[in-house]
C-alpha positions as CSV (number, residue, x, y, z in Angstrom):
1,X,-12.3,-0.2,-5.3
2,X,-12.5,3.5,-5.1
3,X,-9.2,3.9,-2.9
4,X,-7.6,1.6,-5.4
5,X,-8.5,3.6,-8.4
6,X,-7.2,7.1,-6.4
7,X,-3.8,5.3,-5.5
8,X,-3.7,4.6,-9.1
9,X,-3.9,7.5,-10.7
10,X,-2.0,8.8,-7.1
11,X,1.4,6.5,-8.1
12,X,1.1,6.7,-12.0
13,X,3.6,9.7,-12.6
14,X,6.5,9.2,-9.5
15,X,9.1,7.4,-11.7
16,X,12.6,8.4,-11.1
17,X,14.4,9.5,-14.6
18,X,18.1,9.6,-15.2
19,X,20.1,11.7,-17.2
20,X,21.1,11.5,-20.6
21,X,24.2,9.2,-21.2
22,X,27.4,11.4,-20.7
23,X,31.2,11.4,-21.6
24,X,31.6,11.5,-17.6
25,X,29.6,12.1,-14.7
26,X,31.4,14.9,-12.8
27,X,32.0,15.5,-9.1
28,X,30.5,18.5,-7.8
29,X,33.3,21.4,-7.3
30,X,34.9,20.8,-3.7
31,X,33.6,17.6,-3.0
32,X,36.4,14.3,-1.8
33,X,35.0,10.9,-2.6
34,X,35.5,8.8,0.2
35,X,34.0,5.2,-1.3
36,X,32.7,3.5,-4.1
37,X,30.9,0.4,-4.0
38,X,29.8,-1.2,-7.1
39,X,27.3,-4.0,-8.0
40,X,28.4,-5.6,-11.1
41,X,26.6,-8.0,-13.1
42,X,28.6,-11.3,-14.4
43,X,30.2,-11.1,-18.2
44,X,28.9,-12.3,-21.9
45,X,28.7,-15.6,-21.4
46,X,27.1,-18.3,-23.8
47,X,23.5,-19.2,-23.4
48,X,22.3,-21.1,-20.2
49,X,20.6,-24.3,-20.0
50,X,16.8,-23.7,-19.6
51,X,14.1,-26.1,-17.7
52,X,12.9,-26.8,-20.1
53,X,15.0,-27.4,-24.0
54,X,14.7,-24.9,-26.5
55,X,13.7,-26.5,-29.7
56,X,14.2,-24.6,-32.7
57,X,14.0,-24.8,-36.3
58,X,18.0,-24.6,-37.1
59,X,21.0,-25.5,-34.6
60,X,21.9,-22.8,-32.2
61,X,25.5,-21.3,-33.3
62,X,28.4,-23.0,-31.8
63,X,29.9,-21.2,-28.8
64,X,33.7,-21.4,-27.9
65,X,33.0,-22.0,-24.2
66,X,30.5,-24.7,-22.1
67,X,27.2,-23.7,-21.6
68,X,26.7,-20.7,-19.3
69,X,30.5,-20.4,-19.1
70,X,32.4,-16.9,-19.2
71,X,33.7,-16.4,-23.0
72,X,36.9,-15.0,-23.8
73,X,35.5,-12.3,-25.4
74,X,33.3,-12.0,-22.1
75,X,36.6,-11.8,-20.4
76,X,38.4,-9.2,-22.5
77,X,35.0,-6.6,-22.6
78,X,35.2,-7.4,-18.6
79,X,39.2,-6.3,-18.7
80,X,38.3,-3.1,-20.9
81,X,35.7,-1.6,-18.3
82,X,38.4,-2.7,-15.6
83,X,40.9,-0.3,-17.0
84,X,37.8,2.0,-17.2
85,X,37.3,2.0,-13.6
86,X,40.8,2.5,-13.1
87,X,41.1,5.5,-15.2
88,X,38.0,6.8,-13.5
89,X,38.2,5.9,-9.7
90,X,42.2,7.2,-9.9
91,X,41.4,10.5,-12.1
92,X,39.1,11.4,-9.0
93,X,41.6,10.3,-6.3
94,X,40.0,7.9,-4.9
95,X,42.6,4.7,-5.8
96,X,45.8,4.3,-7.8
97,X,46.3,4.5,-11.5
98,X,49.4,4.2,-12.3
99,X,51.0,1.8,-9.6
100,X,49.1,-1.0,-7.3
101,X,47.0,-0.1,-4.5
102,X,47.6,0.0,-0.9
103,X,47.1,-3.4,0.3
104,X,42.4,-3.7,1.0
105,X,41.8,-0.6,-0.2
106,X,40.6,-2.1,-3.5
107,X,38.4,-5.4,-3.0
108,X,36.2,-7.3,-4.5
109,X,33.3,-10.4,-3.8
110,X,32.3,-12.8,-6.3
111,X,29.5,-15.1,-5.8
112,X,30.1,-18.8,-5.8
113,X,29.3,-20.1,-9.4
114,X,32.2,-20.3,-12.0
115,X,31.0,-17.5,-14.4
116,X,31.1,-14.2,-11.8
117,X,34.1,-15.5,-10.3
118,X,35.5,-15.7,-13.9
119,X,34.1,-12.6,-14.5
120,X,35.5,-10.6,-11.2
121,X,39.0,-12.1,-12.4
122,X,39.2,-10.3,-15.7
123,X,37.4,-7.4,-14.4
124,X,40.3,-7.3,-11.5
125,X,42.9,-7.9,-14.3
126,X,42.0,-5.1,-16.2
127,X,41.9,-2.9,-13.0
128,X,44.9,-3.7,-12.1
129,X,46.9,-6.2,-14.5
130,X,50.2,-6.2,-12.6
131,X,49.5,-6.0,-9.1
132,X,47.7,-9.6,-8.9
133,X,44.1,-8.1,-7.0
134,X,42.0,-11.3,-7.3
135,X,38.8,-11.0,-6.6
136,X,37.3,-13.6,-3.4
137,X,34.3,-15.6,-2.4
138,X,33.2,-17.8,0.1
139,X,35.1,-21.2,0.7
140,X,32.2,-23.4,0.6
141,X,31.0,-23.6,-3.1
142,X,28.6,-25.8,-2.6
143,X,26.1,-23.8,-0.5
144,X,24.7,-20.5,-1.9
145,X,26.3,-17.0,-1.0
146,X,23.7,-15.7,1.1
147,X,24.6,-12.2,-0.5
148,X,23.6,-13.1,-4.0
149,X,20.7,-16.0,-2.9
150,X,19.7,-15.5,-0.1
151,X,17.5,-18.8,1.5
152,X,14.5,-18.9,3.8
153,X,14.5,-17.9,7.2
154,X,12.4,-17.5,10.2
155,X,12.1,-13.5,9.5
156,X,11.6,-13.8,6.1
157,X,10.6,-17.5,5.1
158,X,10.0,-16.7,1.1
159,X,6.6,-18.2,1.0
160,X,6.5,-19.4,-2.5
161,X,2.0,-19.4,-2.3
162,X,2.7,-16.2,-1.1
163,X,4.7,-14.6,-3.6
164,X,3.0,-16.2,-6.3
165,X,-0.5,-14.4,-5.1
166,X,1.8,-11.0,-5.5
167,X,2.8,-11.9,-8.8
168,X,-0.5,-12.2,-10.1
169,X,-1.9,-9.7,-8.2
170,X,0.2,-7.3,-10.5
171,X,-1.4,-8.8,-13.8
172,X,-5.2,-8.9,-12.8
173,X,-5.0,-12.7,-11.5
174,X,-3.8,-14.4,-15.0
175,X,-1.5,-14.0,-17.7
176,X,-4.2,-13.1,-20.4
177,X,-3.7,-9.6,-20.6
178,X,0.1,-10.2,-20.9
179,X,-0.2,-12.4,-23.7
180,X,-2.4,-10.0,-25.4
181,X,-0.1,-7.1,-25.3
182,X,3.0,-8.7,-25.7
183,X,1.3,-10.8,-28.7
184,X,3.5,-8.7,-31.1
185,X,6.9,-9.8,-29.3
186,X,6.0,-13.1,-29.0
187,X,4.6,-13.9,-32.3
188,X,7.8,-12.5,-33.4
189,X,9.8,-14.7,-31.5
190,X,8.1,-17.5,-32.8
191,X,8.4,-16.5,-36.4
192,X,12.1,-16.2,-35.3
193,X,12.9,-19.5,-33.6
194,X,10.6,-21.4,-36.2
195,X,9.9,-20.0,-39.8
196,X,6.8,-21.7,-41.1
197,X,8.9,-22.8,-43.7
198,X,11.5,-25.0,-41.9
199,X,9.6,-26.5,-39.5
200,X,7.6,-28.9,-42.0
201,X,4.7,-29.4,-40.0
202,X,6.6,-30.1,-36.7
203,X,5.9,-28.3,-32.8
204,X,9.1,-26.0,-32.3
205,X,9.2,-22.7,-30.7
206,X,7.3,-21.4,-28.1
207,X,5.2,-23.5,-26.3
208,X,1.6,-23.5,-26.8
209,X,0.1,-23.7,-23.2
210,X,-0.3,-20.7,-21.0
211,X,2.5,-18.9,-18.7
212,X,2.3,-20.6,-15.4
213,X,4.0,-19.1,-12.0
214,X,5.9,-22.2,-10.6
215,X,9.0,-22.7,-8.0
216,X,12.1,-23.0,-9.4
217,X,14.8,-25.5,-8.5
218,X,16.5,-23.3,-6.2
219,X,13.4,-22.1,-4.9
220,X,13.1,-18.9,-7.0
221,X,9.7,-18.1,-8.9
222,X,9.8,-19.1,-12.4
223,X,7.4,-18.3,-15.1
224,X,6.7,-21.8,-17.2
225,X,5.5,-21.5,-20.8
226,X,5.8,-19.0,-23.4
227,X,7.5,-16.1,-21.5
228,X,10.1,-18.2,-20.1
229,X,10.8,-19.3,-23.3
230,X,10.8,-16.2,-25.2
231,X,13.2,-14.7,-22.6
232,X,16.0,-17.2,-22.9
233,X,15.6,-17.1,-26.6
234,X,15.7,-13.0,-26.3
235,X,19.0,-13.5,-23.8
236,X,20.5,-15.8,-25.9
237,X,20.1,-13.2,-29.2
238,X,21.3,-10.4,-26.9
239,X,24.3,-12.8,-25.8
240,X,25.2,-13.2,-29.5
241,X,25.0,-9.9,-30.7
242,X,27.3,-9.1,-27.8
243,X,29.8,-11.8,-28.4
244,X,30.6,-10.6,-31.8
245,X,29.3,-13.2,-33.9
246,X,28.6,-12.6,-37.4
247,X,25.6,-10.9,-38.6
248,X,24.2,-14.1,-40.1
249,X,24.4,-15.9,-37.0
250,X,22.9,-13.6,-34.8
251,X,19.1,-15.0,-34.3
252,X,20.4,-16.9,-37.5
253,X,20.1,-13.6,-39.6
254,X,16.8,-13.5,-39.1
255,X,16.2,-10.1,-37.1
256,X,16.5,-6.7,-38.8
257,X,19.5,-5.5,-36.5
258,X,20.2,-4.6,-32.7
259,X,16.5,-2.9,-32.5
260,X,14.7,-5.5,-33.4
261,X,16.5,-7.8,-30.8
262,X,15.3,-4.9,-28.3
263,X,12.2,-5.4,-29.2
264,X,12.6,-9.0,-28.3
265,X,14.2,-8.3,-25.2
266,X,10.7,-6.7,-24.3
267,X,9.8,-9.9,-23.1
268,X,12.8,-10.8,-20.9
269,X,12.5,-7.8,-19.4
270,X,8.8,-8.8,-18.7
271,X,9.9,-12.1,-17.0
272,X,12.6,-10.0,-14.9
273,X,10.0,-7.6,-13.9
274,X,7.4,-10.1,-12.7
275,X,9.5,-13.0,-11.3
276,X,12.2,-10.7,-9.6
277,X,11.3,-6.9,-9.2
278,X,7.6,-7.9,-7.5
279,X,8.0,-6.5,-4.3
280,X,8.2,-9.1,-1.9
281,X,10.3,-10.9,-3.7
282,X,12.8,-8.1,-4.6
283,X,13.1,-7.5,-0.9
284,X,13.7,-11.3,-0.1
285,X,16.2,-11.2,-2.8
286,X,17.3,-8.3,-2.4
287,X,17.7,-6.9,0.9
288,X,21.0,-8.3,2.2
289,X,22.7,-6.9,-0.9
290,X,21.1,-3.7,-0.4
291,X,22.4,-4.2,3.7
292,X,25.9,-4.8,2.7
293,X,26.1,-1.9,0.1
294,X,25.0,0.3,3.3
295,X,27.1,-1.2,5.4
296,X,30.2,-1.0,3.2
297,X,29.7,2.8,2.7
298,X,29.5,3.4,6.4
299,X,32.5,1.0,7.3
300,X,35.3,0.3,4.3
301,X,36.3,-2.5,7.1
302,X,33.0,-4.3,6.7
303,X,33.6,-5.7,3.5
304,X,33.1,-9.3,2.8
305,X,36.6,-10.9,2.8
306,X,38.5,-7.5,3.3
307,X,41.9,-8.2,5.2
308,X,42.2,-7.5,8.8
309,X,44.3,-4.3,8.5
310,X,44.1,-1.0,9.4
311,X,43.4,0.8,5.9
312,X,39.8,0.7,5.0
313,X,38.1,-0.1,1.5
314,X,37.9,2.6,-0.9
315,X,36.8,0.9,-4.3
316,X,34.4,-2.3,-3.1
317,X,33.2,-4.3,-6.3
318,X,30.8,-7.1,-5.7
319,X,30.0,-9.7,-8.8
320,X,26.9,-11.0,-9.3
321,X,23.8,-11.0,-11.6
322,X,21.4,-9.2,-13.4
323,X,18.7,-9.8,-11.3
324,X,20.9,-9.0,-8.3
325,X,20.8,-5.2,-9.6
326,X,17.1,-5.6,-10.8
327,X,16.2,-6.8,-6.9
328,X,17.9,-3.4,-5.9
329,X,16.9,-1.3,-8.5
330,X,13.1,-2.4,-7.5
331,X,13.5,-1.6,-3.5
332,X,15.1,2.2,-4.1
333,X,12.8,3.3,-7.2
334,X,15.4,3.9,-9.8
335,X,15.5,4.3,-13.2
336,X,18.2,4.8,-16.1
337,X,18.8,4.5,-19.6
338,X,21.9,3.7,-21.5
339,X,21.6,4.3,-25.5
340,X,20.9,1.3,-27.3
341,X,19.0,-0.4,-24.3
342,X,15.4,-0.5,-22.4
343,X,15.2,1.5,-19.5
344,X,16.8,0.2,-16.6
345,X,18.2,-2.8,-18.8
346,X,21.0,-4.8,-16.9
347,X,23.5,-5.4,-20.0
348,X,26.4,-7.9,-19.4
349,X,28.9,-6.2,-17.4
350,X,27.2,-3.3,-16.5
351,X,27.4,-2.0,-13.3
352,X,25.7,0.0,-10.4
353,X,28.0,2.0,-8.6
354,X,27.2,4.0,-4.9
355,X,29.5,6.6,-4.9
356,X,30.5,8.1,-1.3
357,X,31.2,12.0,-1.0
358,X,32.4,14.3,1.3
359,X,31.7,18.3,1.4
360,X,34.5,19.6,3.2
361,X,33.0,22.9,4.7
362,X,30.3,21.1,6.4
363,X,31.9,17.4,6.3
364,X,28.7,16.3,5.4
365,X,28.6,13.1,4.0
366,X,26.7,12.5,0.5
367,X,25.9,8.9,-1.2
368,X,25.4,9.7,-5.6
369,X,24.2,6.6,-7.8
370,X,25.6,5.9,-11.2
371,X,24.9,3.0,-14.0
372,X,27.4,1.8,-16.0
373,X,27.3,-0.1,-19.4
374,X,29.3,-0.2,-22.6
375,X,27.2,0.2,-25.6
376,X,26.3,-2.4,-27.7
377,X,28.4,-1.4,-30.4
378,X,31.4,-1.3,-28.0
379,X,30.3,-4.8,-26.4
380,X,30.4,-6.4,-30.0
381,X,33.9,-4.1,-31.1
382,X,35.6,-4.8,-28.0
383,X,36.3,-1.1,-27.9
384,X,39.1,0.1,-25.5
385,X,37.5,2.3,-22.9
386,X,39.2,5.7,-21.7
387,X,38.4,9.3,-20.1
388,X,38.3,10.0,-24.0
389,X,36.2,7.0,-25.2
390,X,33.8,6.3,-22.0
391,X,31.5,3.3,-21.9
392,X,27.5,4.3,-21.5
393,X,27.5,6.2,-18.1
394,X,23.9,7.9,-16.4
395,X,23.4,9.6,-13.0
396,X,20.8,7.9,-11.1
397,X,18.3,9.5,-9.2
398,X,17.4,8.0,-5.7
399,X,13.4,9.3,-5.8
400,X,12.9,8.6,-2.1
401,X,15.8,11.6,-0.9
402,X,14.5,14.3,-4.0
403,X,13.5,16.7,-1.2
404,X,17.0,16.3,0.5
405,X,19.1,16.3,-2.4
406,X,22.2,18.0,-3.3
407,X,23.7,17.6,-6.6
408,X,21.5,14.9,-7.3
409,X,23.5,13.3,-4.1
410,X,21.8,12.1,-1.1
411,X,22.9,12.7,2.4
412,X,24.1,9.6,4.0
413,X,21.4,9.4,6.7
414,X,18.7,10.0,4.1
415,X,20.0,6.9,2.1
416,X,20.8,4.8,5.3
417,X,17.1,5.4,6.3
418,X,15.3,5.0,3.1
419,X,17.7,1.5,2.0
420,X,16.4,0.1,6.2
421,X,13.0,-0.3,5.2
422,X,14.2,-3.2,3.4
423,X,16.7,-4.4,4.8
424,X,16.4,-8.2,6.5
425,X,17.5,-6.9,9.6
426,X,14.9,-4.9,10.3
427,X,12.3,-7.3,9.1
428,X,13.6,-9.9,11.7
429,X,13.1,-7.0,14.5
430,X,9.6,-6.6,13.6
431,X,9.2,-10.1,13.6
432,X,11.0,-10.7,17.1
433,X,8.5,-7.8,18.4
434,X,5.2,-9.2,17.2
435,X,6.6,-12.8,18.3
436,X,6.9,-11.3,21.8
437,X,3.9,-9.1,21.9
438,X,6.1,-6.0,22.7
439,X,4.2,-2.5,21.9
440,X,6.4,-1.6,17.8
441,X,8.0,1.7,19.2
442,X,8.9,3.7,22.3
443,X,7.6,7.0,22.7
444,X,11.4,8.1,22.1
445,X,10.7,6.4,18.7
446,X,7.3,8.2,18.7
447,X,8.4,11.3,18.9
448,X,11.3,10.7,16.1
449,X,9.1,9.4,13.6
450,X,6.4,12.2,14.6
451,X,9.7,14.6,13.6
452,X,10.2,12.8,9.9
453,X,6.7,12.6,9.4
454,X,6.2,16.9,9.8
455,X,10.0,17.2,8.1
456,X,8.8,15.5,5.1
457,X,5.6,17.0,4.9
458,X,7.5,20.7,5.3
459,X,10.0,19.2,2.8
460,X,7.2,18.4,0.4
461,X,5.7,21.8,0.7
462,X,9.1,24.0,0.4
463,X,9.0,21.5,-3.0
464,X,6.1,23.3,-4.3
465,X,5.2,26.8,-5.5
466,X,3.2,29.6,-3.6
467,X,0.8,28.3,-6.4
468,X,1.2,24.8,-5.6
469,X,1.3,25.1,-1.4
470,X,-2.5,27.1,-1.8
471,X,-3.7,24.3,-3.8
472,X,-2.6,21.6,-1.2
473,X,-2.6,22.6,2.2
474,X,-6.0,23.4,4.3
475,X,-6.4,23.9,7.7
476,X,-7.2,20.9,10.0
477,X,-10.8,21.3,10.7
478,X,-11.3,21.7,6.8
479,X,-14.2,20.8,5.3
480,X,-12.1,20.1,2.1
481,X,-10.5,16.6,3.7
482,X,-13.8,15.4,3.8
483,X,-14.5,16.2,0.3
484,X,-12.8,13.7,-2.2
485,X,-14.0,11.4,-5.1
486,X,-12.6,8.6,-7.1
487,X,-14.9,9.7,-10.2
488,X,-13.1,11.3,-13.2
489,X,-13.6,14.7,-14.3
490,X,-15.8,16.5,-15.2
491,X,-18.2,14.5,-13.1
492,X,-16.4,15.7,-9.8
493,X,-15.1,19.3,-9.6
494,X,-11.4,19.6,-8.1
495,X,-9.3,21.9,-6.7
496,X,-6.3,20.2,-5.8
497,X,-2.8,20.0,-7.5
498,X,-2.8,17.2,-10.8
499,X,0.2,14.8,-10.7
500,X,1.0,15.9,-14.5
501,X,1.2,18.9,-13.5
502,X,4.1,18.7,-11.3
503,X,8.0,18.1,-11.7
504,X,9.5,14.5,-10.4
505,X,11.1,16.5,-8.1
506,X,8.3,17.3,-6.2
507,X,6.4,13.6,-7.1
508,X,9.6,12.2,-5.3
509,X,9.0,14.5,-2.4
510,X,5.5,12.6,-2.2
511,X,6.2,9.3,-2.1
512,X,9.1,10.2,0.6
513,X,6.1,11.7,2.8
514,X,4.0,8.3,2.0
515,X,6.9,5.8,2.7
516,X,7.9,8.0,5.7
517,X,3.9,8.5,7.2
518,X,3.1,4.8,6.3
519,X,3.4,1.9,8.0
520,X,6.0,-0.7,6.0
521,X,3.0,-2.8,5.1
522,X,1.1,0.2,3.7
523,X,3.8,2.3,2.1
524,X,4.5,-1.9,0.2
525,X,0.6,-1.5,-0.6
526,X,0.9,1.4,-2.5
527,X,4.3,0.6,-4.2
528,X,2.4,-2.9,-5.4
529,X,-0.5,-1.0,-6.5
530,X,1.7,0.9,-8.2
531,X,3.3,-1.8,-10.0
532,X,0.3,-3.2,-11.2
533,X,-1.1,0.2,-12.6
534,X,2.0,0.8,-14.3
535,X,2.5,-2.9,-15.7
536,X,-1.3,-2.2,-17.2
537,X,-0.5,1.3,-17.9
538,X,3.0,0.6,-19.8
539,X,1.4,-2.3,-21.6
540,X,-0.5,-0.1,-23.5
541,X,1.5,2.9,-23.6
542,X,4.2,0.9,-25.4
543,X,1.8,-2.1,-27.6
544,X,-1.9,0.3,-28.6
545,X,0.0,3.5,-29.7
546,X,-0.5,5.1,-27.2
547,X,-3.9,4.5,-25.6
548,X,-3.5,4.4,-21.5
549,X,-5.8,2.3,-19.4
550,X,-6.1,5.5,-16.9
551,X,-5.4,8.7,-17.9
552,X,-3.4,10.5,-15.6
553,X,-6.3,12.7,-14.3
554,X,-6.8,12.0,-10.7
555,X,-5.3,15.0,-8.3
556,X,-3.4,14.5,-5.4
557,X,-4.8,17.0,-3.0
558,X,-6.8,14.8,-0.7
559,X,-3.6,12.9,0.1
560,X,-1.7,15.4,0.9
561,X,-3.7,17.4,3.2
562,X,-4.5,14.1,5.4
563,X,-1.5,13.3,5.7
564,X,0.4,16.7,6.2
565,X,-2.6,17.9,8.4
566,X,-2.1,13.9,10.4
567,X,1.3,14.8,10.7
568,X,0.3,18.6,12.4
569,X,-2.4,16.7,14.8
570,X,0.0,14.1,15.8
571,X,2.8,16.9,16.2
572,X,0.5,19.4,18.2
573,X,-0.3,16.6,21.0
């Protein structure tokens, strides 16, 4: 209990924060971009069947396209950040903008269902309208693209008991304290998909039994009940707003505009949290995405579906889904904001781009992260998009390389490293090893992780102050490691640096020490413990004005000093 508390208040504060939203994101002076490869989530579309039906008070609005089909108006928005791109990517140099590509350098990979493929179409006609750039995908429709869902195997066999014991785990072993801070959300909903006064007596809505974690058709988690509900409904209102309809037949007229809908959306982005950004499933969702992307910046040949020719990818587009990006988003710690949505919200069309640079006096190689997203109002105008009249457009921070950073761009081995801890490859390695009984490392491997280990742990202390390096660095035979508490103050006097006390910078330079002195199991530990302190934390944060479950009190000084004095020992053997 006691380490659990400290790791707590340890993890509360090291959240990666983006930028404001910007007319353009520019390249730092002297740099050549080399790659882009961007993950884009599938178009507006109209609302997706749901296990289970949605039963409301008054018919849902008629949409001009099957269920969960692209819309045409999906298609143009789609188009319009196409031409975006094009303007963008060519203004820089990195592809053509006013004639057709050389013949691969601009690709793209859809996955197999109808709607992304629709969706990489018009995003490819509006890149390049006359040059007839179609976007691919596997031949086999039938069987899933193991980029976008991934299925079971022997390395990583998605255990669904598993999984489900990490979901809950997060929440405190049942969905009571969700329902009770979310109460005001749903409630809401309800109100809004069945007014007292139109039901006449009759069971519509949300469903009254509790949230229940269950497997999915295709195997994925699900969250039965109320939040599963309340999500679709949320999605659907978002889709609407988004499509352009009318006012009055946006949540049937029943929502006091687009921040009202975000306050909805509150719960969908619960359901996304819990069923796709928990850990372990994020990385068994995730991780061959994440491989590809890393691949793909290191090789423009080693693109899915990329001709056989001499000339490497430049501009790499692969089309999927919003939980796609969230499983990403969850295994490299980001964050963003684009005005008019949550943080980190995955809007229709929005995209996550890894943009590859090149320092020409050192010819050191540099990965930056961006999100992009028209704006609601522009989704719902169909606004043209131009270096003028940009969509939504953040800098993303990649917490793990803070310490290594240049221009808030990471150097290519930093990100290569920090993306392989998840990656399925080297999950099946570990797996082969233990299988075998072989010893995990060699002591050439020893020695290399004894040298990241002391490098981040310099890293972290070049991070800090004069102030800040007194406060956390002793001397090995210190009586001070030995002296630590999980008690609040004042009831135990400390000396050490406080977490709110010091920039994310530095914060990011800690959890790269943790993630690089831990063991994969342990760092995973502390990155669920720190979900499920700041699930608990944010609920009330964001639901009891203000009131935090643990203030952030608890200093960080006993955890660095083990760890950076570990790292001496280990170093001075």
């Amino acid at each position: 209990m006691s380490l659990r508390v400290l790791v707590f208040a340890f993890i509360a504060a090291l959240l990666a924060a983006a930028v404001p939203a910007a007319a353009h994101i520019p390249i730092p002076p002297g740099w050549q971009p080399e790659r882009a490869v961007v993950l884009l989530r599938d178009g507006v579309h109209a609302p997706v069947p749901t296990n289970v039906p949605l039963e409301v008070a008054t018919p849902w609005p008629v949409w001009p396209v099957p269920p969960g089909a692209l819309t045409p108006h999906g298609a143009e928005l789609l188009r319009l950040m196409g031409a975006y791109h094009r303007a963008l990517q060519g203004g820089r140099g990195l592809t053509q903008t006013d004639d057709c590509p050389p013949a691969g350098t601009v690709a793209a990979w859809a996955d197999t269902d109808q709607r992304t493929r629709d969706s990489g179409a018009a995003l490819m006609s509006g890149l390049y309208p006359r040059c007839n750039v179609a976007p691919r995908y596997q031949a086999d429709l039938s069987k899933p693209d193991p980029l976008f869902a991934p299925q079971p195997t022997p390395s990583c066999p998605m255990d669904f008991a598993s999984n489900r014991a990490a979901l809950l785990a997060r929440i405190g072993g049942d969905f009571s304290s969700v329902l009770r801070e979310y109460a005001p959300q749903l409630s809401l909903m309800q109100a809004t998909l069945c007014p007292t006064a139109l039901t006449a007596g009759r069971q519509c809505g949300l469903p009254s039994a509790a949230p229940a974690v269950q497997r999915g058709p295709d195997g994925r988690i699900i969250i039965a009940g109320p939040i599963a509900i309340g999500s679709a409904a949320a999605e659907n209102f978002a889709m609407e707003s988004a499509e352009g309809l009318p006012a009055n037949q946006v949540a049937w007229g029943r929502l006091s505009g687009d921040s009202a809908i975000r306050n909805l959306l509150k719960i969908h982005r619960l359901e996304v949290d819990l069923a796709e950004k928990t850990l372990p499933i994020a990385q068994q969702r995730g991780s061959n995405l994440l491989s590809q992307v890393v691949t793909t910046l290191q090789d423009g040949h080693k693109f899915p579906g990329a001709p056989n020719i001499a000339e490497p990818v430049r501009l790499a587009i692969l089309i999927g889904h919003d939980h796609n990006i969230a499983h990403v988003e969850r295994l490299l710690n980001l964050a963003w904001e684009i005005p008019g949505y949550q943080a980190n919200e995955v809007s229709p069309g929005s995209a996550l781009a890894f943009e590859l640079f090149r320092e020409p006096s050192t010819g050191q190689l540099y990965v930056r992260l961006a999100f992009f997203a028209q704006t609601p109002e522009q989704m719902s105008r169909a606004t043209v998009l131009n270096l003028a009249q940009p969509p939504g457009a953040v800098a993303v921070d990649l917490p793990a390389c803070a310490a290594y950073a240049r221009e808030r761009s990471c150097p290519i081995e930093r990100f290569v490293e920090t993306a392989g801890r998840f990656t399925e490859r080297e999950a099946a390695h570990e797996l082969v090893l233990a299988q075998r009984g072989a010893p995990p490392t060699s002591a050439t491997a020893q020695a290399d992780a004894t040298a990241r280990i002391v490098a981040s742990a310099d890293a972290l202390l070049k991070a800090l102050d004069e102030a800040g390096r007194a406060k956390v660095q002793y001397p090995f035979d210190s009586s001070q490691k030995q002296r630590w508490s999980n008690f609040p103050s004042p009831m135990f006097q400390r000396t050490g640096l406080r977490l709110g006390d010091i920039t994310p910078p530095q914060r990011s330079a800690v959890m790269t020490l943790l993630s690089t002195a831990l063991s994969r199991d342990g760092y995973r530990k502390v990155t669920e413990i720190s979900d499920s302190f700041e699930q608990e934390r944010g609920l009330y944060v964001e639901l009891s004005s203000g009131t935090k479950l643990f203030p952030d009190f608890m200093p960080v000084k006993v955890v660095f000093a083990r760890i950076h004095t570990t790292a001496q020992k280990i170093a001075n053997r």
